[in-house]
C-alpha positions as CSV (number, residue, x, y, z in Angstrom):
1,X,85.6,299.6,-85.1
2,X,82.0,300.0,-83.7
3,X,81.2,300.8,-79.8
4,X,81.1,296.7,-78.7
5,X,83.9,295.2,-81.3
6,X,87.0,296.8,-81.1
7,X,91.0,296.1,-81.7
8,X,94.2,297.0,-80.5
9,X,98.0,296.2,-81.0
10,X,100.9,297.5,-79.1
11,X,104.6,296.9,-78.5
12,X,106.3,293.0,-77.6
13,X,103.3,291.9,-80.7
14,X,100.7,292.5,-78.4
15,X,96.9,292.0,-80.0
16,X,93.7,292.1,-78.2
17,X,89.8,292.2,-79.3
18,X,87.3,292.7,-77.6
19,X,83.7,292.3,-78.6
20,X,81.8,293.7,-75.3
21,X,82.3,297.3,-75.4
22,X,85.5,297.0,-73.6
23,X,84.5,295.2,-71.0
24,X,86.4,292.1,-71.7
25,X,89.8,292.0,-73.4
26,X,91.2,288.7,-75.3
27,X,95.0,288.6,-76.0
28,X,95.3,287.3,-79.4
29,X,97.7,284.9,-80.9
30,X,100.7,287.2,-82.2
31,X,102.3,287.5,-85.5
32,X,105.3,287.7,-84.4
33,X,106.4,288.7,-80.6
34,X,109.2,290.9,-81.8
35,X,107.2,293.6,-83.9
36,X,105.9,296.7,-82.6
37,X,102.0,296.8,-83.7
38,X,101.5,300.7,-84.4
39,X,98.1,300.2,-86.2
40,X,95.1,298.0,-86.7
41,X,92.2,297.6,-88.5
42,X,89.5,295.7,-87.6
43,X,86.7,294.9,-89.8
44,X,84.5,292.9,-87.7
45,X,85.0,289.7,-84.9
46,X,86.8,287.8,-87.0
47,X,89.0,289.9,-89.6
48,X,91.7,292.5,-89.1
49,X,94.8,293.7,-90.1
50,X,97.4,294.6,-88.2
51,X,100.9,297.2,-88.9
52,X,104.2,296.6,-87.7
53,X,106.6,299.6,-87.7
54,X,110.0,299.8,-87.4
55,X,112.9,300.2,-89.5
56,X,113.8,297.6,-93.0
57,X,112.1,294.1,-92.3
58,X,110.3,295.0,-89.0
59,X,107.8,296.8,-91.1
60,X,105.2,294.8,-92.3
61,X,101.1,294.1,-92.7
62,X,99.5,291.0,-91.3
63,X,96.1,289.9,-91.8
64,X,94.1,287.3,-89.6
65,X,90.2,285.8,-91.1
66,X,89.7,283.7,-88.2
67,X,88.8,286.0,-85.0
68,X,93.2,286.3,-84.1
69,X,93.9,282.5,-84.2
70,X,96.4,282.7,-86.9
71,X,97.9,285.3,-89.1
72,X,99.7,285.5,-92.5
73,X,102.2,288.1,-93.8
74,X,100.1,290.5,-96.3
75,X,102.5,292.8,-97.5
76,X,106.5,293.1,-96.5
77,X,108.4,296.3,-96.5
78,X,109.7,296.1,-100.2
79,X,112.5,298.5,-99.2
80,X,114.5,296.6,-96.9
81,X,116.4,297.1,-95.2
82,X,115.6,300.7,-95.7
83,X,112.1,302.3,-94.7
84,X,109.8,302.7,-92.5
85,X,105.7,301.9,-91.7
86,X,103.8,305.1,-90.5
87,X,100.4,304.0,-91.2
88,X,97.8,302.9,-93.4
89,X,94.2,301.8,-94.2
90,X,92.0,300.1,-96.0
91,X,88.5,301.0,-97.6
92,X,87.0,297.7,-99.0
93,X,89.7,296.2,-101.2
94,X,91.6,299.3,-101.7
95,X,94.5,300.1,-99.2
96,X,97.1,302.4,-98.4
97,X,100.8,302.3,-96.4
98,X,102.8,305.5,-96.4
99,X,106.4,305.1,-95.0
100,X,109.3,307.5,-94.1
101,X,111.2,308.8,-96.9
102,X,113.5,306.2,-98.8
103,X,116.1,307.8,-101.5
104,X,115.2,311.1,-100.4
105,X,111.2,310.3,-101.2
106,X,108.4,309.5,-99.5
107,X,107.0,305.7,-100.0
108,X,103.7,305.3,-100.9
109,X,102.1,301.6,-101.6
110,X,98.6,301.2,-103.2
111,X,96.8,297.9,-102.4
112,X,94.3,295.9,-104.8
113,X,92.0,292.8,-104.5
114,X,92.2,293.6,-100.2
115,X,95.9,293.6,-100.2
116,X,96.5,290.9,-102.4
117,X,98.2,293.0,-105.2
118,X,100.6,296.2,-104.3
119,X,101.9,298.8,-106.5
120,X,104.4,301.6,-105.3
121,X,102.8,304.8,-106.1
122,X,105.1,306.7,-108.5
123,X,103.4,310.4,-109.6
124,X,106.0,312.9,-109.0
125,X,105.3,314.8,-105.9
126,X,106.3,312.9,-103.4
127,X,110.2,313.9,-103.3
128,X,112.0,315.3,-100.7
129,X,113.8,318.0,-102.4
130,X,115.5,320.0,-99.9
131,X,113.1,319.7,-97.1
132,X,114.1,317.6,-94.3
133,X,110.9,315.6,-93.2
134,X,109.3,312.1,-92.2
135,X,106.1,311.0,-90.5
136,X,105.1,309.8,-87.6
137,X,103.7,306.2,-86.9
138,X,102.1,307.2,-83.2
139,X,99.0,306.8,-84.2
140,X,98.6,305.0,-87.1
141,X,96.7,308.2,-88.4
142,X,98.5,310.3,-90.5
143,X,96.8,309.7,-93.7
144,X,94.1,311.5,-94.0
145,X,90.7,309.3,-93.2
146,X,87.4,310.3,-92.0
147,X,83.8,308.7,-92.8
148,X,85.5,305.5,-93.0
149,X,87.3,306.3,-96.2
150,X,90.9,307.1,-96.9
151,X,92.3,309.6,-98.9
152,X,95.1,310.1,-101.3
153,X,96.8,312.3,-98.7
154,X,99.2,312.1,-95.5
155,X,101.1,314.2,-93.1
156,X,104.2,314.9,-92.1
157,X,107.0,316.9,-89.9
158,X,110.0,317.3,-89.6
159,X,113.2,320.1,-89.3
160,X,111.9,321.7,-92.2
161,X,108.0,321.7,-90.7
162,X,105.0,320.2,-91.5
163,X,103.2,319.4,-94.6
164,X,100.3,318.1,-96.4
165,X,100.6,315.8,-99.0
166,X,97.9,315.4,-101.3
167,X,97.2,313.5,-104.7
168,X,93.6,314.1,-106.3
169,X,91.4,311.0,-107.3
170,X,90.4,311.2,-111.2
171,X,87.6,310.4,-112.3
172,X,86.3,307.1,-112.1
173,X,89.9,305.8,-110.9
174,X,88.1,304.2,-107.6
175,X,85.1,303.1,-109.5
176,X,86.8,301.0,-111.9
177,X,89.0,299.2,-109.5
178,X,92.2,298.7,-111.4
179,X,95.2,299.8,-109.5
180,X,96.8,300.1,-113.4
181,X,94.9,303.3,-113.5
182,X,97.1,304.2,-110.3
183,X,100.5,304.0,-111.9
184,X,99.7,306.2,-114.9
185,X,100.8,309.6,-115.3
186,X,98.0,311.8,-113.8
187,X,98.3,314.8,-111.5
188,X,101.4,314.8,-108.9
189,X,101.2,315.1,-105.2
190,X,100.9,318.6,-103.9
191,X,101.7,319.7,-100.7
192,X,100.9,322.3,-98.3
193,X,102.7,323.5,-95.1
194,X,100.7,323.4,-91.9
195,X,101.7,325.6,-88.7
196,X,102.2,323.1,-86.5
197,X,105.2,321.6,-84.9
198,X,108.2,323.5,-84.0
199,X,110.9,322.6,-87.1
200,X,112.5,319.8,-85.4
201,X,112.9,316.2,-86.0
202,X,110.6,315.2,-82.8
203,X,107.8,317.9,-84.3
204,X,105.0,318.1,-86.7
205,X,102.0,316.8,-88.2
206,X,101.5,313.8,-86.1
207,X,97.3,312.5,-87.0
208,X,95.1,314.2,-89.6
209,X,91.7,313.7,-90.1
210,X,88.7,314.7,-92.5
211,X,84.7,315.3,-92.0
212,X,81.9,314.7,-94.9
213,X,83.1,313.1,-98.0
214,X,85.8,312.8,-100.6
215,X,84.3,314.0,-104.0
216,X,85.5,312.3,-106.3
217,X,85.9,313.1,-110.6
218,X,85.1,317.1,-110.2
219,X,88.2,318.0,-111.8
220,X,91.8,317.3,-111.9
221,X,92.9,320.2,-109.1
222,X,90.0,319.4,-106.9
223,X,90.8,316.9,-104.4
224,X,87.7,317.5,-101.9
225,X,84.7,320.0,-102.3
226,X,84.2,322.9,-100.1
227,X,82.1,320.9,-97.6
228,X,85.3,318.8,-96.8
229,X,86.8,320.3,-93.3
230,X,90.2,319.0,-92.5
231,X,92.0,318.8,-89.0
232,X,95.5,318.3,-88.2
233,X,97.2,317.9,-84.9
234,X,100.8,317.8,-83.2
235,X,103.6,319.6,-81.7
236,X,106.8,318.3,-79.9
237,X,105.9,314.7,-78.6
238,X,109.4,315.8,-76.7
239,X,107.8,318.4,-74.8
240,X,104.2,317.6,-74.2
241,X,103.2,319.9,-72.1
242,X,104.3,323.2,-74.8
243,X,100.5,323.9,-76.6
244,X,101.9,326.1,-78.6
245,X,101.6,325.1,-83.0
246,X,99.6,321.8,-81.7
247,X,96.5,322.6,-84.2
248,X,95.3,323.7,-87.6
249,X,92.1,323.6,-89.9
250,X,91.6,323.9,-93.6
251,X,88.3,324.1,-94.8
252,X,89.1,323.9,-98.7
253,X,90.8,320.2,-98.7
254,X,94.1,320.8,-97.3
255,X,95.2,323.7,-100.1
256,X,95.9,326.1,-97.0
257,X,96.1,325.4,-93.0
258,X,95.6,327.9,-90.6
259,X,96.2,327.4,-86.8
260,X,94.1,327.3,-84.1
261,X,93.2,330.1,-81.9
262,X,93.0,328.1,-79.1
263,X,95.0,325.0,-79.2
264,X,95.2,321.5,-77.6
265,X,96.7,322.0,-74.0
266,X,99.5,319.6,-75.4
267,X,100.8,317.3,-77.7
268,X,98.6,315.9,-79.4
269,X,99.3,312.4,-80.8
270,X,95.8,311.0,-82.7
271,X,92.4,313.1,-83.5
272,X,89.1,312.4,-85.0
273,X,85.5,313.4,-85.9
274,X,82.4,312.5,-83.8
275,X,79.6,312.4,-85.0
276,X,77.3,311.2,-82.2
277,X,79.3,314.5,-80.6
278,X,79.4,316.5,-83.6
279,X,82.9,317.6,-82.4
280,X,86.4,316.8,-82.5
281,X,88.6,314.7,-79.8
282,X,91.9,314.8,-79.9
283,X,94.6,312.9,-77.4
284,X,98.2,313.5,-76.6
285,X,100.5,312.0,-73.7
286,X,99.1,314.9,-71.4
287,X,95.5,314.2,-72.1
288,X,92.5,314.7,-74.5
289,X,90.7,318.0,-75.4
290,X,87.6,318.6,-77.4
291,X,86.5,321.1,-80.6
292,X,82.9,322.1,-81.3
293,X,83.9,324.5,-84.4
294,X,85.8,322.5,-86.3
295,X,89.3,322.8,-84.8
296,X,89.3,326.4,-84.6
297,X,89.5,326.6,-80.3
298,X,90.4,323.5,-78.5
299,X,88.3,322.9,-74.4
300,X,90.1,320.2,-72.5
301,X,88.7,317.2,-71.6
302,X,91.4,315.0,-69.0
303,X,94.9,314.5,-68.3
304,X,95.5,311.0,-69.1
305,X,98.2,309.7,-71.2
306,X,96.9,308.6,-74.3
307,X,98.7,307.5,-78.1
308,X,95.7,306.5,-80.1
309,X,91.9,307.0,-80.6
310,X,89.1,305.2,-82.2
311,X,86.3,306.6,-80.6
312,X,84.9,305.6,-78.3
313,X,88.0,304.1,-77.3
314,X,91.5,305.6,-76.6
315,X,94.6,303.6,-76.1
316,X,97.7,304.9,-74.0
317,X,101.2,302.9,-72.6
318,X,101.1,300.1,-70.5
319,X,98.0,298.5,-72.1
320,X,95.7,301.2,-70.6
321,X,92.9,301.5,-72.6
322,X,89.6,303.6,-72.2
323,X,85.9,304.5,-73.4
324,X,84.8,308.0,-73.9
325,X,81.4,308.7,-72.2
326,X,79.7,310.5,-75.1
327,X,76.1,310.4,-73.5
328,X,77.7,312.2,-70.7
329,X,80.0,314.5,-73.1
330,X,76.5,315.1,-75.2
331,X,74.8,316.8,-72.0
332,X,74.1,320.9,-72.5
């Protein structure tokens, strides 16, 4: 969450904080041993959330107030013992969880009052049709999020590609607060295919992420303004090494995608904006690589095996976790 507090789960209900850069790791108190902790928030020492994922009951939210000492259930997988978690956030007291399709449509949970009140979205848009597609829980990042906001819009993959869904804010729907105002009938999702993955199930969209800000009651088709530059990363986490379709851009809020030139030498699992760096990292199981022009051409940066970033930290298997060096990345 900043460059001295930080979080992060993992598999067997592993937790741990630290609050000295990295230098020092505390294994929290787990929620529950059996769950497979695919994202976390933290929000400062004390408070964080954390995301189980795995199919029906194994996907669920916990929330702990008193530095990882304790934890309570915050929100259960509704769908048991169908669906699946792939990620979600929180911006104040509003949150978010997307999940894996559930009768042939993609689950979508808005949260009020910090996760004390849920509502499944319902705004037509979010069906399957014929596609065949799901997410990807990697990361934790495939909703959209960037400035420390979320967004009304997530990514997926799939056998029948990858796509961008979107659902436009209207005006004044966050400033007011009520999640009633979600569950009317205003615009649908949209969505938007993106050239990356390879149109299997084990490819796609796998972490999406956004520069400057959402704007918010322009009209009903705008989502973000002009400024808003969108990156969206992937491929085959089956074949990590193939850097073919493992990046795109859009520059006018996800409407259209366009590939990058030079791509990601990989698979590429999580990615976000720096703004100490003014450049994108991206990580994948066969390392990390870096974009200076807004995802157009990818440089490489290492070869280490990595799942998640939160700059300056990236996470990878068997609990290895590691700090970028931006004053040395910043050098000319």
């Amino acid at each position: 969450m900043n460059g001295k507090i930080a979080w992060a789960g993992g598999s067997g209900g592993t937790v741990l904080k630290t609050t000295d850069g990295g230098a020092h790791w505390t294994k929290c108190a787990s929620p529950d041993s059996t769950l497979d902790f695919r994202g976390v928030q933290g929000f400062d020492a004390q408070t964080a959330i954390v995301m189980a994922s795995g199919p029906g009951s194994k996907s669920a939210l916990y929330k702990t107030t008193d530095g990882c000492s304790s934890w309570r259930l915050l929100f259960a997988n509704p769908d048991a013992p169908n669906g699946f978690f792939d990620g979600f956030w929180f911006n104040g007291a509003h949150g978010i969880v997307v999940g894996d399709p559930v009768n042939s449509k993609f689950t979508v949970f808005l949260a009020e009052k910090e996760g004390r009140e849920w509502k499944r979205d319902p705004h037509p848009g979010l069906a399957l049709g014929k596609r065949d597609l799901a997410a990807f829980a990697a990361s934790n990042s495939v909703i959209a999020i960037g400035n420390g906001l979320y967004t009304r819009a997530f990514a997926t993959g799939g056998k029948s590609g990858s796509y961008f869904f979107r659902r436009p804010f209207m005006p004044n729907e966050e400033k007011t607060g009520l999640i009633e105002k979600a569950i009317r009938k205003e615009p649908p999702w949209k969505s938007s295919l993106i050239p990356v993955g390879s149109g299997n199930d084990s490819s796609g969209t796998f972490s999406v992420a956004y520069r400057y800000p959402v704007t918010i009651g322009i009209c009903a088709e705008c989502t973000f303004n002009d400024n808003s530059i969108f990156v969206a990363v992937g491929g085959d986490y089956k074949n990590p090494g193939d850097s073919a379709n493992t990046a795109a851009w859009s520059s006018d809020g996800g409407a259209t995608w366009i590939a990058a030139t030079s791509p990601p030498h990989g698979y590429r699992s999580a990615v976000q904006w720096s703004d100490a760096l003014k450049a994108w990292i991206a990580v994948g199981a066969n390392g990390s690589d870096v974009s200076r022009d807004d995802g157009k051409t990818w440089q490489p940066l290492d070869d280490g095996n990595w799942n998640a970033v939160s700059l300056p930290f990236a996470v990878g298997p068997n609990g290895h976790i590691a700090k970028l060096k931006i004053a040395e990345l910043s050098k000319p």
